[in-house]
C-alpha positions in Angstrom: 0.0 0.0 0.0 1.3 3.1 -1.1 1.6 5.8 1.2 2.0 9.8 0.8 5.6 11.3 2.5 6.0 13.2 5.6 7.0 16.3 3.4 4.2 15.5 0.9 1.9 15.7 3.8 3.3 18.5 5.3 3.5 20.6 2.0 -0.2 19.7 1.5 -1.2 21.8 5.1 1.6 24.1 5.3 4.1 26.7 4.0 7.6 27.3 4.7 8.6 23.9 6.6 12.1 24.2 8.4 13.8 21.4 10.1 14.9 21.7 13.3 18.3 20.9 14.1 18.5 18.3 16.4 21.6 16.6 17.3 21.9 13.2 16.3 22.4 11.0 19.7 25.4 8.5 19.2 24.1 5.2 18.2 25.8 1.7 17.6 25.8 0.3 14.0 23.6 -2.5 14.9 21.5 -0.4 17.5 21.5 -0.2 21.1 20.5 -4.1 21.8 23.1 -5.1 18.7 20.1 -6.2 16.4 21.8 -8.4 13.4 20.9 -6.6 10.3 19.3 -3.5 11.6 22.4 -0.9 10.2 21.5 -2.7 6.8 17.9 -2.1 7.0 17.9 1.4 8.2 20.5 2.1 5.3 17.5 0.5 3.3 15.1 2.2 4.9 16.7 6.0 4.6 17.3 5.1 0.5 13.6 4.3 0.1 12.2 7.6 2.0 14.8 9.6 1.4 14.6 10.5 5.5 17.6 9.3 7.9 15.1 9.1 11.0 11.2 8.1 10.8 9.8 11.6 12.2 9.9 15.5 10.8 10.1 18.1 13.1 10.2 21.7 12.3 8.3 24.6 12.4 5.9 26.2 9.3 3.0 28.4 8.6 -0.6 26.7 8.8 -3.0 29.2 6.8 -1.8 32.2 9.2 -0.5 30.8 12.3 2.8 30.0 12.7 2.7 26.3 14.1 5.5 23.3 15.3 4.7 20.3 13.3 5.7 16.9 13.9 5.2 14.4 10.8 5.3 10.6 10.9 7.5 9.4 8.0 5.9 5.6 7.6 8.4 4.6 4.9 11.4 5.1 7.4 10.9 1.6 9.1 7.1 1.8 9.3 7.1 5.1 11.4 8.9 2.9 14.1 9.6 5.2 17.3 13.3 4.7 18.4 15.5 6.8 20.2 16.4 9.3 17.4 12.8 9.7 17.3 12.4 10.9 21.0 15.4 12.7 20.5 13.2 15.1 17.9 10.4 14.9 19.7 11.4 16.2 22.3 13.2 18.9 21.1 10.2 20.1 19.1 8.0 20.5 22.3 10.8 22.4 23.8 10.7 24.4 20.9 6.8 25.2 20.8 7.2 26.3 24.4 10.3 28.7 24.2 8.5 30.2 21.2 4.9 29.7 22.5 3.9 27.9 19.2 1.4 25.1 19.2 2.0 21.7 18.3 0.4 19.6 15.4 1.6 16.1 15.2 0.5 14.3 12.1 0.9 10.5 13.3 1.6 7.6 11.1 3.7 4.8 12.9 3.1 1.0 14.0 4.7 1.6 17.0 7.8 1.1 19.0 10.7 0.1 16.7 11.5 -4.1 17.7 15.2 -3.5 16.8 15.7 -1.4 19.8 14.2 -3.4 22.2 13.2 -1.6 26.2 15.3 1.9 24.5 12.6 2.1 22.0 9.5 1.8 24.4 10.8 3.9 26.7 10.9 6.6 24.2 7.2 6.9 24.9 7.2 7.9 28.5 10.0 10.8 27.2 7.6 12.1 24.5 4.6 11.6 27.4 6.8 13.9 29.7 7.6 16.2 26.6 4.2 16.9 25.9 2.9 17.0 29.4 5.2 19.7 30.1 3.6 21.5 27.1 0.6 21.6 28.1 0.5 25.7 28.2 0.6 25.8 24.0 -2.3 23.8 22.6 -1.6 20.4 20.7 -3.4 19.1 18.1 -3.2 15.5 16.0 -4.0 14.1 13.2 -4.5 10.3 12.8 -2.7 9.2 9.4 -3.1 5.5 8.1 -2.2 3.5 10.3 -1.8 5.4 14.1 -1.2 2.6 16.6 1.1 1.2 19.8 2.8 3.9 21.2 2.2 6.9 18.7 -1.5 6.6 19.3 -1.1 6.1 23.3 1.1 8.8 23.3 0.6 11.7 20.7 -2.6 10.5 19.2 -4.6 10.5 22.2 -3.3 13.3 24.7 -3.9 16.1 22.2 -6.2 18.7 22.8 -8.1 18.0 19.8 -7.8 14.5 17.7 -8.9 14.5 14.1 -8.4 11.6 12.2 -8.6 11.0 8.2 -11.1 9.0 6.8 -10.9 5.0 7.3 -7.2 5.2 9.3 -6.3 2.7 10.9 -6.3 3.6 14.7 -6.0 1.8 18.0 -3.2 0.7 20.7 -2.9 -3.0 19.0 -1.2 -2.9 15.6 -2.7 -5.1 12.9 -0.1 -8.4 13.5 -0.9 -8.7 17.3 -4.6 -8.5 17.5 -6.6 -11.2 18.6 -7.4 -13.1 15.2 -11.2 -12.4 15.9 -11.3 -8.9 16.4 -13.5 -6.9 14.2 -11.2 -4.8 11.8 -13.7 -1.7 12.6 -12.9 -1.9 16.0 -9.4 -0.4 15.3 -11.2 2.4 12.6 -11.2 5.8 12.9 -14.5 5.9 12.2 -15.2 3.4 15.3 -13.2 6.0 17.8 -15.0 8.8 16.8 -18.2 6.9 17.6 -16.9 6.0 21.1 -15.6 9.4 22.0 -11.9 9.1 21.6 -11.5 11.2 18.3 -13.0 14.9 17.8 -13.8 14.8 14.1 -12.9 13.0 10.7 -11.5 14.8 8.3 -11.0 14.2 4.5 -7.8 15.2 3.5 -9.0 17.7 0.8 -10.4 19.3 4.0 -7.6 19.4 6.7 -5.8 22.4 5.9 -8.4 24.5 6.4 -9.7 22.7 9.4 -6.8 22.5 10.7 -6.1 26.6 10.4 -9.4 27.2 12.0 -8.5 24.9 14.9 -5.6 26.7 15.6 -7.0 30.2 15.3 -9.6 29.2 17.2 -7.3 27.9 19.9 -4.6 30.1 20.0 -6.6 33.5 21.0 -6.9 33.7 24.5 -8.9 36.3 26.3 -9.0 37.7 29.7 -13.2 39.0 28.9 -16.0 37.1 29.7 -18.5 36.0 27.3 -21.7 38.0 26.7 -24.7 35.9 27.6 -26.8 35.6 24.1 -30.2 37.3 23.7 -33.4 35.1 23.7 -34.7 33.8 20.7 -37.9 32.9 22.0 -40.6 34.3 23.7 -40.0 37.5 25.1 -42.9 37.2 27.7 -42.5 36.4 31.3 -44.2 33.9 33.0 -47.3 34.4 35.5 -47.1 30.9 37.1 -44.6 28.3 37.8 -46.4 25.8 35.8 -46.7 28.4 32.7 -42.8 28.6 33.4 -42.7 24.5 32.8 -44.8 24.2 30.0 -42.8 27.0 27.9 -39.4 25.7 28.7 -40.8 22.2 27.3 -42.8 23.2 24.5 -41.8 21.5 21.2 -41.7 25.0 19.4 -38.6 26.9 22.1 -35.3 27.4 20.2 -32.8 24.6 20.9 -28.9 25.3 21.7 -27.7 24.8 18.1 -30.0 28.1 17.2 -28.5 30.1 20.0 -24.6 29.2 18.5 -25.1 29.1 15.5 -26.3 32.6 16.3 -24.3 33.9 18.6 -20.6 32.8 16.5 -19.4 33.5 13.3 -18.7 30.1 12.8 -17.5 26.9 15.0 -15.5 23.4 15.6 -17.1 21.0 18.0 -15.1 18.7 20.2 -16.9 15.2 20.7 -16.4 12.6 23.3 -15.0 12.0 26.9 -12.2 10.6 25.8 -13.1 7.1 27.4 -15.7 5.8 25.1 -18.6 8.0 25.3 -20.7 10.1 23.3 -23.7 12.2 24.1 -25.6 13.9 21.3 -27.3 15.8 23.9 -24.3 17.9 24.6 -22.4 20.5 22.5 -18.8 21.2 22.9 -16.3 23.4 21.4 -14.8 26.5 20.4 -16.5 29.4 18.2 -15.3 32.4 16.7 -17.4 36.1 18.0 -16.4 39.4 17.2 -12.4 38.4 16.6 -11.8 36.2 19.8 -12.9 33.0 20.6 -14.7 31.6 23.6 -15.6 28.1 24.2 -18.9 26.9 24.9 -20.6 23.7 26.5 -24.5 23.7 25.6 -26.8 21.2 26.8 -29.7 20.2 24.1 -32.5 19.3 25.9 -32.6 15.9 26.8 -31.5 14.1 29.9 -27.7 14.7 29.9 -25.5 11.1 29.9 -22.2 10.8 32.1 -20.2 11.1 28.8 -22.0 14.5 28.4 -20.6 15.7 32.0 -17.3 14.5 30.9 -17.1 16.1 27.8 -17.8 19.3 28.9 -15.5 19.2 31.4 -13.0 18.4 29.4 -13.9 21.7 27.4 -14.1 23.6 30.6 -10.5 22.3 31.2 -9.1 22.9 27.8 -10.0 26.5 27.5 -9.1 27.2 31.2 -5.2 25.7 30.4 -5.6 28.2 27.4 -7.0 31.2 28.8 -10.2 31.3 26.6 -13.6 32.3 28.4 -16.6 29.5 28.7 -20.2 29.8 27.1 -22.5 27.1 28.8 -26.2 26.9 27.6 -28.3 25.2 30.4 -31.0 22.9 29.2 -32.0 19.6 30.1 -35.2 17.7 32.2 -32.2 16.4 34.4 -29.7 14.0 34.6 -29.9 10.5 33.2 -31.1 8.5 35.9 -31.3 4.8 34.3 -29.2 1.8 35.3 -26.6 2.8 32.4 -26.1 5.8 33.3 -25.4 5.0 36.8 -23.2 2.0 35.7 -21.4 4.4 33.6 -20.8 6.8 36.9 -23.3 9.4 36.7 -22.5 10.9 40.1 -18.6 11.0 39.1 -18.9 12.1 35.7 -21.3 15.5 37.1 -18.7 15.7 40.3 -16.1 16.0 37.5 -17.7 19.2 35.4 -18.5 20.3 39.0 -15.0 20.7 39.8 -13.8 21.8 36.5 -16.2 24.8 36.8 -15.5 25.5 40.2 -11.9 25.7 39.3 -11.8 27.2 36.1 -8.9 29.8 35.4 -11.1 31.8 32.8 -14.6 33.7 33.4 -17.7 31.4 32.6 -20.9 33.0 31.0 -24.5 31.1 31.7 -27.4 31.3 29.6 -30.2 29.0 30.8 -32.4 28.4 27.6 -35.1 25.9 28.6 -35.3 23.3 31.2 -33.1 23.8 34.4 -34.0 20.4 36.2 -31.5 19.7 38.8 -27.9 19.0 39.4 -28.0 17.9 35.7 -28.8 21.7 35.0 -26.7 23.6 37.6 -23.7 21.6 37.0 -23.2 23.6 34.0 -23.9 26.9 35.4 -21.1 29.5 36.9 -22.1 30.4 40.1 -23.0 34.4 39.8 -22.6 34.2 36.0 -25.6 33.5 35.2 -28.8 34.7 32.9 -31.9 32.9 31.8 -34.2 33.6 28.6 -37.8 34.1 29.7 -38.9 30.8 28.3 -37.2 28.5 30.6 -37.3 27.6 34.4 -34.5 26.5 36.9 -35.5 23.7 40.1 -34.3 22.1 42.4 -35.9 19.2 40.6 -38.9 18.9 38.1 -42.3 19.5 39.8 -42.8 16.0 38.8 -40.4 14.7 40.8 -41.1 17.0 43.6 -44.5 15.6 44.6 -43.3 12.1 44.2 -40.5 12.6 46.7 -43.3 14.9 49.1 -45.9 12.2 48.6 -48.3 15.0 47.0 -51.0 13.8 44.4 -50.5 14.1 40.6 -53.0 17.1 40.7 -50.9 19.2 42.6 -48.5 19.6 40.3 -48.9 22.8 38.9 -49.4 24.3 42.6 -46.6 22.7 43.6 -44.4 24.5 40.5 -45.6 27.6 41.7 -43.9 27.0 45.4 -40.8 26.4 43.7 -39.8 29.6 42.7 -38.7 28.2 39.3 -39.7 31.0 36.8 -36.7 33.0 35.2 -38.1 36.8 37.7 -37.6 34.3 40.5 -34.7 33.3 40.0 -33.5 36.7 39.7 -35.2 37.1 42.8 -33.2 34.3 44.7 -30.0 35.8 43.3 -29.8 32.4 40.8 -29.7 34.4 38.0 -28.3 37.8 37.5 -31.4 38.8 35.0 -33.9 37.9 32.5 -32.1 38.4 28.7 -34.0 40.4 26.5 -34.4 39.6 22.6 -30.8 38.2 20.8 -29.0 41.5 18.9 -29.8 43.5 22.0 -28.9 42.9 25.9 
């Protein structure tokens, strides 16, 4: 199978590569275990790819931003990680901190390199450390055909933001070592993107300007809170509790996707907690408004799933490491409450965007939109940040679910809403919210 270059694919997404120099470290003919044949076969290897080590690093332009990359060369040995590898590696994470660049690594590697035994593997705990201690520039991958052992365990996985290209091969298991009746899509791109472990797909026509907006997007921090967006619905206030309920859930209220799509000039989600969920109910990422970019975490109106709670804390987290300020769009009937979710640690997934709120380095803006039900809802709220349209409500729980736990009758219901204190000039009231928005274009 015929596979593009390192410099092909870097020429493809960027201008003006340059090499770093990186020292060669001394190295024995035969390697550092004394492989037979290896010197022979990385002479081979070097001829064919026209590369003496199997990764590019260097720095180049990436639309407008100026950008380290680091570029798998699969032809060199299979992309095989040895210790000239970690060598560059490392220095190019060195380099993106000194010079406050980010850090795009575009992966394509079977692993650790056999011919250097224990050396080789332990090259991945050196590029773990390298880009753990770079955690203040923002790091961004790109799974290339194939990404597995060590490069996807190490690079792949711990960016900020993991894109893959279409039908690459990804997973920790290379294709000669898994079990002989393991599903092939099971190691797909495709298949991590469903189970929340990679961001987007991209096709390849489309990753240099995806990957631009990614690092525009990520590379603007901003010491200015978000602006809470105007309403899109009804501009009336409630009269009762229960009138306060049935607008939040009418069919007809504006969803989150209205209020981003018209709030920001334009957008990248982030999808997944990283540990193999998805929740369609939840919308992550980072948009572009009036030259800056804030981050936002919007709730979509259904019961919110433990990977939803993880996922936007790992948003909340991301843009706090990056100085960029947090949107977060309250709506949902509450918390998943079913046997999955708890087996999939509901309480620990909302004690984790809890904390990530709680200890947030940048300001975070909250717009309650529709249904505040609970500690679903007021997870993703800022404490004193916080606004609400004049079609939703905030409770301690549904009214529902109130009379159930009181013992009241079903007919008490809407009585019972109204004791609650749930509509949006009550919770300005409490001190909840700070006001009631008025129409979107105009606060």
């Amino acid at each position: 199978m015929s596979r593009p270059s390192a410099r092909s694919v870097i020429k493809e997404i960027a201008t003006g590569f340059v090499d770093l120099d990186v020292p060669r470290s001394d190295e024995p003919d035969d390697g550092p275990i004394d492989w037979p044949g290896y010197r022979v076969a990385r002479e081979a290897a070097a001829e064919r790819s026209g590369e003496d080590e199997s990764v590019l690093c260097g720095t180049a332009r990436i639309g407008e931003v100026e950008a380290v990359v680091i570029a798998f060369e699969f032809g060199f040995l299979g992309g095989s990680i040895g210790q000239r590898t970690g060598d560059r590696v490392e220095a190019a994470f060195a380099r993106a901190v000194a010079s406050r660049l980010p850090v795009v690594s575009l992966i394509a590697t079977g692993g650790s390199r056999m011919q250097h035994g224990m050396r080789a593997l332990s090259q991945l705990q050196r590029i773990a450390r390298a880009a753990a201690g770079a955690r203040s520039v923002p790091q961004i991958s790109v799974l290339r055909d194939p990404t597995t052992g060590g490069g996807w365990a190490t690079l792949g996985a711990s960016a900020d933001v993991v894109l893959a290209l279409p039908e690459a091969q990804v997973g920790f298991a290379g294709s000669r070592v898994r079990p002989a009746d393991a599903p092939a899509e099971a190691y797909s791109a495709e298949e991590k993107l469903a189970w929340g472990q990679v961001d987007q797909i991209v096709p390849p026509a489309d990753l240099p300007a995806v990957l631009e907006r990614w690092l525009r997007l990520l590379t603007s921090p901003s010491s200015e809170a978000a602006e809470p967006p105007g309403a899109y619905g009804s501009l009336e206030l409630p009269e009762s509790g229960w009138a306060a309920v049935q607008a939040a859930r009418s069919a007809d209220r504006p969803r989150a996707a209205e209020y981003l799509d018209g709030y920001f000039e334009w957008r990248e989600d982030i999808s997944g907690d990283r540990c193999g969920g998805v929740d369609a109910g939840v919308l992550c990422g980072f948009g572009r408004r009036d030259g800056r970019t804030i981050a936002y975490a919007a709730q979509c109106g259904t019961p919110t799933l433990p990977a939803g709670f993880r996922t936007a804390a790992r948003l909340v987290r991301l843009a706090s490491r990056l100085g960029i300020p947090v949107l977060t769009l309250v709506d949902t009937p509450g918390a998943a409450n079913d046997a999955a979710a708890e087996r999939a640690g509901a309480g620990a997934a909302i004690a984790e965007l809890f904390e990530a709120v709680a200890s947030a380095a940048v300001p975070i803006t909250t717009l309650v939109i529709g249904e505040g039900g609970s500690g679903g809802a007021l997870a993703f709220a800022a404490p004193g940040s916080t606004w609400v349209t004049p079609d939703a409500y905030f409770s301690v729980t549904s009214p529902e679910a109130a009379a159930a736990i009181l013992k009241l009758p079903a007919d008490e219901v809407p009585a019972l809403a109204d004791r609650l204190r749930l509509r949006p000039q009550d919770l300005v009231d409490l001190g909840i919210a700070r006001s009631v928005v008025g129409p979107a274009g105009r606060l």
